[in-house]
mmCIF file as gemmi writes it, N, C-alpha and C atoms, coordinates in Angstrom:
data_model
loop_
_atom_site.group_PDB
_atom_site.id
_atom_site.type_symbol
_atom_site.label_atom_id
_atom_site.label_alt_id
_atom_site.label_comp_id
_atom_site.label_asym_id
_atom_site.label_entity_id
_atom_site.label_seq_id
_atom_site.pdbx_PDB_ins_code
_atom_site.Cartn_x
_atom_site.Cartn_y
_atom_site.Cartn_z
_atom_site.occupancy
_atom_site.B_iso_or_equiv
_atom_site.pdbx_formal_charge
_atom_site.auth_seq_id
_atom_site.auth_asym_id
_atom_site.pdbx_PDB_model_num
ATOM 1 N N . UNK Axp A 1 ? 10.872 -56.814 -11.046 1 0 ? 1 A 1
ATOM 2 C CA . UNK Axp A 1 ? 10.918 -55.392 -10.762 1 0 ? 1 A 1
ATOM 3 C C . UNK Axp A 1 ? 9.553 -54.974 -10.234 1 0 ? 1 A 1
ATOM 4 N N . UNK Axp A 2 ? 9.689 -54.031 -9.286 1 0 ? 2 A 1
ATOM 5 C CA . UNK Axp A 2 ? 8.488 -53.409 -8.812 1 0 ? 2 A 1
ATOM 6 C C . UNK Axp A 2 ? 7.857 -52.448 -9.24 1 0 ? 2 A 1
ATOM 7 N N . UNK Axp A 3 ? 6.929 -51.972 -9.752 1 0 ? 3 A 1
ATOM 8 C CA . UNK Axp A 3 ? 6.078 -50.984 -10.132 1 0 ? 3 A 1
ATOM 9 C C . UNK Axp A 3 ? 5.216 -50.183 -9.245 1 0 ? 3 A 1
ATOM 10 N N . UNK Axp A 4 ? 5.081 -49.117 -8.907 1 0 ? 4 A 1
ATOM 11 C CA . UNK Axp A 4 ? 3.895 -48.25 -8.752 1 0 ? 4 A 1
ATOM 12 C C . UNK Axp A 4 ? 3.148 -47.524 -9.345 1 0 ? 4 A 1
ATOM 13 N N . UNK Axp A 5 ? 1.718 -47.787 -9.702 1 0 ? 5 A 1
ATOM 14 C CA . UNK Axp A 5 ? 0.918 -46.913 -10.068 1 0 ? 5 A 1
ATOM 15 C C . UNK Axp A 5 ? -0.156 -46.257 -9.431 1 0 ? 5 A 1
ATOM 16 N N . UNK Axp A 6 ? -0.327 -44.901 -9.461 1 0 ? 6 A 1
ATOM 17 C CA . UNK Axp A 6 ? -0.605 -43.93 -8.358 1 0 ? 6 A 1
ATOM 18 C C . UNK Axp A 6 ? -1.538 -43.079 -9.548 1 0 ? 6 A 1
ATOM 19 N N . UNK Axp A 7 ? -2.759 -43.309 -9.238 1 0 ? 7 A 1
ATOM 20 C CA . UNK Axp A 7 ? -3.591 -43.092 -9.544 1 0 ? 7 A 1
ATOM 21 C C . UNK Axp A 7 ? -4.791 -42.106 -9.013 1 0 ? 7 A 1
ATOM 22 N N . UNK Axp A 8 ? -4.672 -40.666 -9.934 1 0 ? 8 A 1
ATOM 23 C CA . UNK Axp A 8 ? -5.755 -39.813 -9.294 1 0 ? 8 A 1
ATOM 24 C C . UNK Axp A 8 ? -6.351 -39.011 -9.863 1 0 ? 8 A 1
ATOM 25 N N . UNK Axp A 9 ? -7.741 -38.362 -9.632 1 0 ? 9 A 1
ATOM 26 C CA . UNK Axp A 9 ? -8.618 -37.927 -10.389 1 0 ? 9 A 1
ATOM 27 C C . UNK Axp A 9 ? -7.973 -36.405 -11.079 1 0 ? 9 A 1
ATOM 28 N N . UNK Axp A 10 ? -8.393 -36.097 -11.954 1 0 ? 10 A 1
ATOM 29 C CA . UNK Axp A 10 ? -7.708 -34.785 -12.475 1 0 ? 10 A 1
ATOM 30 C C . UNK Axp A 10 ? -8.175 -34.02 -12.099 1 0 ? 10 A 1
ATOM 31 N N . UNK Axp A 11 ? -7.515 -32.515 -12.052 1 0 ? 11 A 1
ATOM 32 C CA . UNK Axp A 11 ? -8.244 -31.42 -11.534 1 0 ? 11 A 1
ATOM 33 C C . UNK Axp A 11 ? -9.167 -31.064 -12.327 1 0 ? 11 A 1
ATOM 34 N N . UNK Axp A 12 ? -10.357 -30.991 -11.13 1 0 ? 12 A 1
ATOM 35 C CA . UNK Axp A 12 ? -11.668 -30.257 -11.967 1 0 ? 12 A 1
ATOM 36 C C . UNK Axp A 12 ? -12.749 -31.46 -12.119 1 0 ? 12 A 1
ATOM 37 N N . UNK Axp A 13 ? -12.42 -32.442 -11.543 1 0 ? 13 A 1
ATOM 38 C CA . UNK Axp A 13 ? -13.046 -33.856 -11.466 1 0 ? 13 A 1
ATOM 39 C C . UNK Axp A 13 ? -13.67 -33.873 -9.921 1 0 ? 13 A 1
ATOM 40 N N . UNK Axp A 14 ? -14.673 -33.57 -10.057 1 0 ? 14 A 1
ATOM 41 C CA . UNK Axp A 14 ? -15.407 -33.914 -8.477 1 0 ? 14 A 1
ATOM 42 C C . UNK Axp A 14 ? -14.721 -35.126 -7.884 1 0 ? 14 A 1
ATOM 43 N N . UNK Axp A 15 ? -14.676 -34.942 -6.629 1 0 ? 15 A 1
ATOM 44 C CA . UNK Axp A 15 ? -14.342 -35.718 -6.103 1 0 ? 15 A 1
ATOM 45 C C . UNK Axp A 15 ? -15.014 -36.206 -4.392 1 0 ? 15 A 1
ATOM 46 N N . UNK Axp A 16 ? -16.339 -36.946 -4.556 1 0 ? 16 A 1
ATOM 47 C CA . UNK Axp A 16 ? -16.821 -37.133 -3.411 1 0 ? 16 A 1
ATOM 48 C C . UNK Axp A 16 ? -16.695 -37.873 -1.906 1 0 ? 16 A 1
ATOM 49 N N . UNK Axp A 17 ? -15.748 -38.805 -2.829 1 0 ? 17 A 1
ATOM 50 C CA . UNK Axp A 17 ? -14.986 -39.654 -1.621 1 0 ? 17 A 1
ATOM 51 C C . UNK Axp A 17 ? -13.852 -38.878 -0.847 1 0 ? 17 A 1
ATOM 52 N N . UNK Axp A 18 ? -13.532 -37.816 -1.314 1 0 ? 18 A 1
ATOM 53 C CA . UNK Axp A 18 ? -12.115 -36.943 -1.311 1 0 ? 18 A 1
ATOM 54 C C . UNK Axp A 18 ? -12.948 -35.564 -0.253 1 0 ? 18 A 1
ATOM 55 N N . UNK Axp A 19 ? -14.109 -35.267 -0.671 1 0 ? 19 A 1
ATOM 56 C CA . UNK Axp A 19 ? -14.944 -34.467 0.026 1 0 ? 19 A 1
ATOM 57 C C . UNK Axp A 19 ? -15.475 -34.962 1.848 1 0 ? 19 A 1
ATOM 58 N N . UNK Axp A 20 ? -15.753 -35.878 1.715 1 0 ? 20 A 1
ATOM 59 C CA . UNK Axp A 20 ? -16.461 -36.82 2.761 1 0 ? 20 A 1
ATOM 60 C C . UNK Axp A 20 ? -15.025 -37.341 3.65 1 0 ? 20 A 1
ATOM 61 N N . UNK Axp A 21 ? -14.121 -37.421 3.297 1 0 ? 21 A 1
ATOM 62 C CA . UNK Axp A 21 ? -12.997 -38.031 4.004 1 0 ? 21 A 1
ATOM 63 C C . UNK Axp A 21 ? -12.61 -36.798 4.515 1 0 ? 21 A 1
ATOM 64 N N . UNK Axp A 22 ? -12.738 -35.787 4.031 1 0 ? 22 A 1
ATOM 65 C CA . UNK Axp A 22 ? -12.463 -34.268 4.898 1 0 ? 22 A 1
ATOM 66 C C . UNK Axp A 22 ? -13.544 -33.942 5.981 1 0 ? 22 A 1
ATOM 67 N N . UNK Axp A 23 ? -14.286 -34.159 5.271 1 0 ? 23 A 1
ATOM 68 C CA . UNK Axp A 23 ? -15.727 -33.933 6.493 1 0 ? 23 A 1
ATOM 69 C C . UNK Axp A 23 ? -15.624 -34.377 7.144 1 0 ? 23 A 1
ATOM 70 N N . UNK Axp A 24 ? -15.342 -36.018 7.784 1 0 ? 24 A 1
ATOM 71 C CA . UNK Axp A 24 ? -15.234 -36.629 8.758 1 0 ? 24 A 1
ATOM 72 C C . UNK Axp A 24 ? -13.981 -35.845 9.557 1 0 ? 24 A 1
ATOM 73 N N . UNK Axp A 25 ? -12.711 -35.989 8.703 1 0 ? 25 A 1
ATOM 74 C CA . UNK Axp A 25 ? -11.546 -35.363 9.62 1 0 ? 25 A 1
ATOM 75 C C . UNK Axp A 25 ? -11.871 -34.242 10.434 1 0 ? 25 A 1
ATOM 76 N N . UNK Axp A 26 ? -12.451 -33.34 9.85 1 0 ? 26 A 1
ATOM 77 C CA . UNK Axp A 26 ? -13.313 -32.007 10.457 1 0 ? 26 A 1
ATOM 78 C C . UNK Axp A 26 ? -14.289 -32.259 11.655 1 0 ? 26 A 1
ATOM 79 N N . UNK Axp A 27 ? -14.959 -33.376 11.176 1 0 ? 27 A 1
ATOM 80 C CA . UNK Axp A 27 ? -15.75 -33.707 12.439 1 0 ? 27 A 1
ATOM 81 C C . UNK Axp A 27 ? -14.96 -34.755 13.347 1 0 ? 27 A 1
ATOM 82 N N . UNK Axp A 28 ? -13.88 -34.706 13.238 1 0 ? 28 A 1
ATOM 83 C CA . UNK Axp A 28 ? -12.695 -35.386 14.095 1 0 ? 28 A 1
ATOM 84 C C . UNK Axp A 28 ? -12.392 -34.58 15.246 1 0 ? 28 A 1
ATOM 85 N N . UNK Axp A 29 ? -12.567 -33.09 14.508 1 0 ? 29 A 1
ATOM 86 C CA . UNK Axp A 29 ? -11.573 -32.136 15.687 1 0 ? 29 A 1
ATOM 87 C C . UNK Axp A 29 ? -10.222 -31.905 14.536 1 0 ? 29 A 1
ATOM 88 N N . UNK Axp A 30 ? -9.751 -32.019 13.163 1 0 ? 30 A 1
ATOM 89 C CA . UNK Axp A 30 ? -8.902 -31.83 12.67 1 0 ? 30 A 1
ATOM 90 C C . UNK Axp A 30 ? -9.165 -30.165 11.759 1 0 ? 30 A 1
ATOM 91 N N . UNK Axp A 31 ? -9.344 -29.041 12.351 1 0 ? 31 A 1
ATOM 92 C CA . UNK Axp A 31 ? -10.316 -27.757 11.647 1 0 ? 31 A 1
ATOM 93 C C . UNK Axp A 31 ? -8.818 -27.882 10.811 1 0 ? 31 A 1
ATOM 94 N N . UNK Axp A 32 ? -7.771 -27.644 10.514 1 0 ? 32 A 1
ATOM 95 C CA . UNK Axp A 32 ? -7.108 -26.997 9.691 1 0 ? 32 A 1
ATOM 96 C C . UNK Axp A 32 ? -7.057 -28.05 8.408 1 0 ? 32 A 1
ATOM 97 N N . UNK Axp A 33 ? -7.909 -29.038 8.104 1 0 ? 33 A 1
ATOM 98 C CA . UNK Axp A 33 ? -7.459 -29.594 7.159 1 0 ? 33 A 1
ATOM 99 C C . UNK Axp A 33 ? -8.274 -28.701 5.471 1 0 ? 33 A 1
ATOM 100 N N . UNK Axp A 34 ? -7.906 -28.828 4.323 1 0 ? 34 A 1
ATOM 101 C CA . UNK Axp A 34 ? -8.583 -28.181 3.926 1 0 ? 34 A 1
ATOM 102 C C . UNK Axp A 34 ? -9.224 -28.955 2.618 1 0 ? 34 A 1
ATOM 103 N N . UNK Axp A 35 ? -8.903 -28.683 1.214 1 0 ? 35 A 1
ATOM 104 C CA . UNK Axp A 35 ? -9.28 -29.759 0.249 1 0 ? 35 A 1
ATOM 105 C C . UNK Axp A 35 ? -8.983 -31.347 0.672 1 0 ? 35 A 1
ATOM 106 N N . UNK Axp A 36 ? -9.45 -32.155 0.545 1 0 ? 36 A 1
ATOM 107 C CA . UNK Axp A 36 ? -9.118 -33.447 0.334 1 0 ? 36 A 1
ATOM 108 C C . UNK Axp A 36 ? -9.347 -34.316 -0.979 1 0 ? 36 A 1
ATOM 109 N N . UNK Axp A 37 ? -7.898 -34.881 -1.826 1 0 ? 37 A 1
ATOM 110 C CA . UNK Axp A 37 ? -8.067 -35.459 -2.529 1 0 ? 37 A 1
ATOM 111 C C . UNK Axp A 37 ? -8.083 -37.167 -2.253 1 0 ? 37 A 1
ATOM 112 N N . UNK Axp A 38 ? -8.653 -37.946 -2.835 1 0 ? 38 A 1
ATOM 113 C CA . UNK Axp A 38 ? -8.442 -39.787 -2.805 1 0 ? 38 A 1
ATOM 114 C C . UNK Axp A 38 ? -7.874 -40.545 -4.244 1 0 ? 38 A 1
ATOM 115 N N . UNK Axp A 39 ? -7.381 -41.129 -4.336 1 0 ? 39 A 1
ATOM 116 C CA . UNK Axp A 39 ? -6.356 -42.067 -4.834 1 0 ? 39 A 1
ATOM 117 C C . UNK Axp A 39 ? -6.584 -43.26 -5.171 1 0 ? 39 A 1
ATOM 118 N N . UNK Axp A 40 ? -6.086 -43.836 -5.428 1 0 ? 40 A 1
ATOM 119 C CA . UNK Axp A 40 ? -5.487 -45.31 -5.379 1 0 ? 40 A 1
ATOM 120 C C . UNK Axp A 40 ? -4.012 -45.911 -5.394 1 0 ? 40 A 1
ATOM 121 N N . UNK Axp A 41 ? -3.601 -46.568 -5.231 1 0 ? 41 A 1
ATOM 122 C CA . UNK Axp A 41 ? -2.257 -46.969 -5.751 1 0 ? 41 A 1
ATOM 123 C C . UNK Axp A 41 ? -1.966 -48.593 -5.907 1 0 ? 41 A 1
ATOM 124 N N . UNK Axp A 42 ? -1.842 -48.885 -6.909 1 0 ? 42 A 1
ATOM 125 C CA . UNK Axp A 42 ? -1.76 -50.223 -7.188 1 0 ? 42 A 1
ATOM 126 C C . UNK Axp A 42 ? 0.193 -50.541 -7.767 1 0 ? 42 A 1
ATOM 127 N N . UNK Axp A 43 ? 0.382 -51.427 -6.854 1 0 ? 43 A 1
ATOM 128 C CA . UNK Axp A 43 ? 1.545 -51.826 -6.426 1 0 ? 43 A 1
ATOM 129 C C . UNK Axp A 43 ? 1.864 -53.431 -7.364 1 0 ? 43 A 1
ATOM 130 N N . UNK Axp A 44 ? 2.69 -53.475 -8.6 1 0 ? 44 A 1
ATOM 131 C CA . UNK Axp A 44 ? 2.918 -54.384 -9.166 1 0 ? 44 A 1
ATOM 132 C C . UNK Axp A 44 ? 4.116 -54.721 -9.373 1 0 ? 44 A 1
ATOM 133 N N . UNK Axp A 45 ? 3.847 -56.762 -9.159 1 0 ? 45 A 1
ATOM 134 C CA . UNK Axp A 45 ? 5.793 -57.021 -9.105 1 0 ? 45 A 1
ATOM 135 C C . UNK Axp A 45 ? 5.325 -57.642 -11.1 1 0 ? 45 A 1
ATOM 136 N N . UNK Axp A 46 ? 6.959 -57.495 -11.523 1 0 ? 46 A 1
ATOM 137 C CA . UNK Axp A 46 ? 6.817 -57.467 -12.638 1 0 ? 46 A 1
ATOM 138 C C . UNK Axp A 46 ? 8.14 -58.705 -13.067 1 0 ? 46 A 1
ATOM 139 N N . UNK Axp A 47 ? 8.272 -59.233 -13.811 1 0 ? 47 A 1
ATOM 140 C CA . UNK Axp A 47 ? 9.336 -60.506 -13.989 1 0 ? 47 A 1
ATOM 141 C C . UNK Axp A 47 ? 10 -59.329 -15.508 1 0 ? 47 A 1
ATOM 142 N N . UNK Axp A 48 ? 9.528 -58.494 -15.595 1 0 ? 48 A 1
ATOM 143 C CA . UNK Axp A 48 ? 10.928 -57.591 -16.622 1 0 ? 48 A 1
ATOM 144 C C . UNK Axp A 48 ? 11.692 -56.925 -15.795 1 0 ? 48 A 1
ATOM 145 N N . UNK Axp A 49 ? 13.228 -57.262 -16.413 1 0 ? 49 A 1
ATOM 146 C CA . UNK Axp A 49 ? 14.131 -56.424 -15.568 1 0 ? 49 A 1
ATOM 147 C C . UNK Axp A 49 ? 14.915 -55.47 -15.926 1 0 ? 49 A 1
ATOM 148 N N . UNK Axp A 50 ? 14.211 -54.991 -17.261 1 0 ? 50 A 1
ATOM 149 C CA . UNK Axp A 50 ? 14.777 -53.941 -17.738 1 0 ? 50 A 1
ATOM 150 C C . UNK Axp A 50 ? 13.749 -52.28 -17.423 1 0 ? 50 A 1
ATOM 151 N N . UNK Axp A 51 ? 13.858 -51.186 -17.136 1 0 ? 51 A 1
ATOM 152 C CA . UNK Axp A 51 ? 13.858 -50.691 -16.206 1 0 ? 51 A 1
ATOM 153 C C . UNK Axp A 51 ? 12.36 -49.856 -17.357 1 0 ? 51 A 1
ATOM 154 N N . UNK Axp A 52 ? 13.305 -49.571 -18.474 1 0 ? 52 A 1
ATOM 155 C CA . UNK Axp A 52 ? 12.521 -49.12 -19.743 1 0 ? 52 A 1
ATOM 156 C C . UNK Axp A 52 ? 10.948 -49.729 -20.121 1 0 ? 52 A 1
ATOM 157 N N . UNK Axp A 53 ? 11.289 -50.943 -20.648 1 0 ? 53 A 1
ATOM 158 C CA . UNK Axp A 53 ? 10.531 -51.885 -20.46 1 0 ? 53 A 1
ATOM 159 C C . UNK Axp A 53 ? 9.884 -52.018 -19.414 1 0 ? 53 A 1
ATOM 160 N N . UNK Axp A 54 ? 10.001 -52.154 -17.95 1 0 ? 54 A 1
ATOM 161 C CA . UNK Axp A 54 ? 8.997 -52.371 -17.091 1 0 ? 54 A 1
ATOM 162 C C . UNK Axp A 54 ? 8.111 -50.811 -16.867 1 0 ? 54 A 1
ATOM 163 N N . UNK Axp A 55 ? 8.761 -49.862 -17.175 1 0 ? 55 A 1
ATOM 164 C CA . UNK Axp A 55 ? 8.016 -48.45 -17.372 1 0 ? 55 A 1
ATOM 165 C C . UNK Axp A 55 ? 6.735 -48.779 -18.244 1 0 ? 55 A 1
ATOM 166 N N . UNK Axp A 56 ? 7.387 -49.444 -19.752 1 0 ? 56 A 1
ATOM 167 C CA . UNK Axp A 56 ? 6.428 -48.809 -20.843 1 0 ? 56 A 1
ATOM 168 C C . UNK Axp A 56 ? 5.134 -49.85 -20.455 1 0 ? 56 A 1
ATOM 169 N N . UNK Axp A 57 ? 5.751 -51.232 -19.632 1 0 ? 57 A 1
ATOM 170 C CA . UNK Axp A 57 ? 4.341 -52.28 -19.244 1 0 ? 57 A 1
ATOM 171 C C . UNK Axp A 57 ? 3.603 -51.657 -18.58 1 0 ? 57 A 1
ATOM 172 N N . UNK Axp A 58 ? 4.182 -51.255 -17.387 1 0 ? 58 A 1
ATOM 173 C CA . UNK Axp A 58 ? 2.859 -50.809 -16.125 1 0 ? 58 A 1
ATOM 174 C C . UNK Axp A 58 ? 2.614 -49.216 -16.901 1 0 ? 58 A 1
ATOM 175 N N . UNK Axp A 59 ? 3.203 -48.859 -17.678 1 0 ? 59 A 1
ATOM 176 C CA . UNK Axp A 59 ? 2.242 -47.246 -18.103 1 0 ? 59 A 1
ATOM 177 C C . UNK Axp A 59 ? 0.82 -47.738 -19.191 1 0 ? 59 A 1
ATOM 178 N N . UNK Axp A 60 ? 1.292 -49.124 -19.915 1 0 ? 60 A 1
ATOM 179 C CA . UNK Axp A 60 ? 0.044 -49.536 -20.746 1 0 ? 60 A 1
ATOM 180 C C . UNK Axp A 60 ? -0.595 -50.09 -19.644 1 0 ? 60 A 1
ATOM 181 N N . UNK Axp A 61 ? -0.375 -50.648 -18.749 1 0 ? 61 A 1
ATOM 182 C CA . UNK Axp A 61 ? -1.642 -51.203 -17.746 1 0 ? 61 A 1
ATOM 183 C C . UNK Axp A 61 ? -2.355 -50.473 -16.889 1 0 ? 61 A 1
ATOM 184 N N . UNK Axp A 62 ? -1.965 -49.389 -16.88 1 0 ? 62 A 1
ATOM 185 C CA . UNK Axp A 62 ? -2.684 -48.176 -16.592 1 0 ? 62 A 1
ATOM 186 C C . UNK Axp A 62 ? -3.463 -47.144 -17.501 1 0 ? 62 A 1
ATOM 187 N N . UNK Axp A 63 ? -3.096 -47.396 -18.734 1 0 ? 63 A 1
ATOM 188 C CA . UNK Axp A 63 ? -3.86 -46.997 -19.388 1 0 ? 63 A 1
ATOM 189 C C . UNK Axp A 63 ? -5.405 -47.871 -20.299 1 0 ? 63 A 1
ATOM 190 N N . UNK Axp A 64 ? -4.883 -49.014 -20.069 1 0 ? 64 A 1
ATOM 191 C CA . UNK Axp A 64 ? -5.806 -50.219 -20.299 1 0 ? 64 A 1
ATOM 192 C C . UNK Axp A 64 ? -7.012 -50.348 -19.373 1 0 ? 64 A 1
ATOM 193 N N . UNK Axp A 65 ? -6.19 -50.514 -18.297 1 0 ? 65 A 1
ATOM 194 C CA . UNK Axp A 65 ? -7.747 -51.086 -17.245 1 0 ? 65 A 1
ATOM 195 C C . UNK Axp A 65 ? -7.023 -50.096 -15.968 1 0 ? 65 A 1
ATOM 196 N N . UNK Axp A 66 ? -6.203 -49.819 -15.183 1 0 ? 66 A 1
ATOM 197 C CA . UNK Axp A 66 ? -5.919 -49.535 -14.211 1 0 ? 66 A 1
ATOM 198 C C . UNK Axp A 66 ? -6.212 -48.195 -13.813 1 0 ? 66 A 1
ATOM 199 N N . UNK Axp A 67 ? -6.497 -47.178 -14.832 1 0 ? 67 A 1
ATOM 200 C CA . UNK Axp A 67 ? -7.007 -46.023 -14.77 1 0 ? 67 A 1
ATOM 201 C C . UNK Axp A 67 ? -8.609 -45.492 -15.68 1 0 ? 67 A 1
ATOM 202 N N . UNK Axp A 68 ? -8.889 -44.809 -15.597 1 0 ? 68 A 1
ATOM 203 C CA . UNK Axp A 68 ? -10.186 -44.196 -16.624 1 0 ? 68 A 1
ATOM 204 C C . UNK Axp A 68 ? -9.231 -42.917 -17.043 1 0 ? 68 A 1
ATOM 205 N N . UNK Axp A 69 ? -9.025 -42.667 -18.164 1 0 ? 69 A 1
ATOM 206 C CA . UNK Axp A 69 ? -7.823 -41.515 -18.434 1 0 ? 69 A 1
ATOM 207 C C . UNK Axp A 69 ? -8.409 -39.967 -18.63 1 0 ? 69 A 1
ATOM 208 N N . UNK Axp A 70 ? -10.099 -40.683 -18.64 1 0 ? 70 A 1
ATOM 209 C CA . UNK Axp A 70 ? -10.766 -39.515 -19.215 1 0 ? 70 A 1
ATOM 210 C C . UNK Axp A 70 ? -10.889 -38.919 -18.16 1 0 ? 70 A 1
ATOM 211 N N . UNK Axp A 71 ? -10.749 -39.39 -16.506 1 0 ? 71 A 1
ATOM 212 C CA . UNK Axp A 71 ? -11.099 -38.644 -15.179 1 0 ? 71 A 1
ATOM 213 C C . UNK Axp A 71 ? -10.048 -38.9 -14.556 1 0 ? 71 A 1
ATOM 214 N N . UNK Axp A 72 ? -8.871 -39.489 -15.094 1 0 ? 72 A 1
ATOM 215 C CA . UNK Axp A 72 ? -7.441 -40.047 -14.066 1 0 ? 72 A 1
ATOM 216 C C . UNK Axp A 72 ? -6.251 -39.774 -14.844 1 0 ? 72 A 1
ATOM 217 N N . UNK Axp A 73 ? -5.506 -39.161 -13.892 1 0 ? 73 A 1
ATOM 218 C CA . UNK Axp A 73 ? -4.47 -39.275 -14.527 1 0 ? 73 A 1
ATOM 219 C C . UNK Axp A 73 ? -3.38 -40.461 -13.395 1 0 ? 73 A 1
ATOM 220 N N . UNK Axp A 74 ? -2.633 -40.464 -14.134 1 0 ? 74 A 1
ATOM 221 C CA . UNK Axp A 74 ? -1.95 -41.652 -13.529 1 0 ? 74 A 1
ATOM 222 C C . UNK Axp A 74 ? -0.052 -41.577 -13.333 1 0 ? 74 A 1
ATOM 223 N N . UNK Axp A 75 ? 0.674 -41.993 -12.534 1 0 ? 75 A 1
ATOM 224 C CA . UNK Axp A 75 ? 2.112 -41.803 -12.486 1 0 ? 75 A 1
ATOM 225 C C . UNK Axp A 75 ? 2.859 -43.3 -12.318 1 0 ? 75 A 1
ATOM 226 N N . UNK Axp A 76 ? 3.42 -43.73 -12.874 1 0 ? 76 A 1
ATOM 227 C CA . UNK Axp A 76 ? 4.331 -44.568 -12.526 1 0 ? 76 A 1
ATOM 228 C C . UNK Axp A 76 ? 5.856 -44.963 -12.065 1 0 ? 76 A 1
ATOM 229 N N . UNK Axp A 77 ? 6.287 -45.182 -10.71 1 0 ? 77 A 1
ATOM 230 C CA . UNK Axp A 77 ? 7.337 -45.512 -10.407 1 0 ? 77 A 1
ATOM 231 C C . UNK Axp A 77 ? 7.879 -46.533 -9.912 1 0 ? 77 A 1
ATOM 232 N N . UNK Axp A 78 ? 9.408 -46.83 -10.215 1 0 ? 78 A 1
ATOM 233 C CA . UNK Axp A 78 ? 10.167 -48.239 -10.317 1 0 ? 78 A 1
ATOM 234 C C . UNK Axp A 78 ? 10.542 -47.969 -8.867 1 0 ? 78 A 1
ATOM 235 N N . UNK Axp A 79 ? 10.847 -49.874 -8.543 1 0 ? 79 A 1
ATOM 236 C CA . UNK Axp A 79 ? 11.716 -49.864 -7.69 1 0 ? 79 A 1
ATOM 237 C C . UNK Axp A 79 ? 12.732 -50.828 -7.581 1 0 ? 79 A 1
């Protein structure tokens, strides 16, 4: 089973890489863009094929190492 975890800073969490990726767009010629947030998403195949179970794995592996919870919050979806 496939997993996604989608990973992003919480509101109220500076975000400088998220700042600077707007700036450039702006200095692209893109004026209407406005906040910019950045991410991650880490994409995992999983050998459980129960749907429950592969939820509750990739939500502990995101809370283990795949996120910082204190500045991330995190979402997980099956496929």
């Amino acid at each position: 089973m496939k997993a996604t975890v989608t990973v992003t800073l919480k509101p109220g969490v500076l975000d400088p890489q998220g700042r600077a990726i707007g700036q450039a767009l702006k200095g692209l010629g893109f004026a209407g863009v406005g906040e910019v947030r950045a991410g991650k998403i880490i994409e995992l195949e999983l050998a459980e094929t129960d749907p429950a179970a592969a939820r509750s794995q990739a939500e502990e592996m995101a809370k283990k190492l795949l996120a910082n919870t204190v500045i991330e919050s995190f979402r997980v979806e099956l496929a």
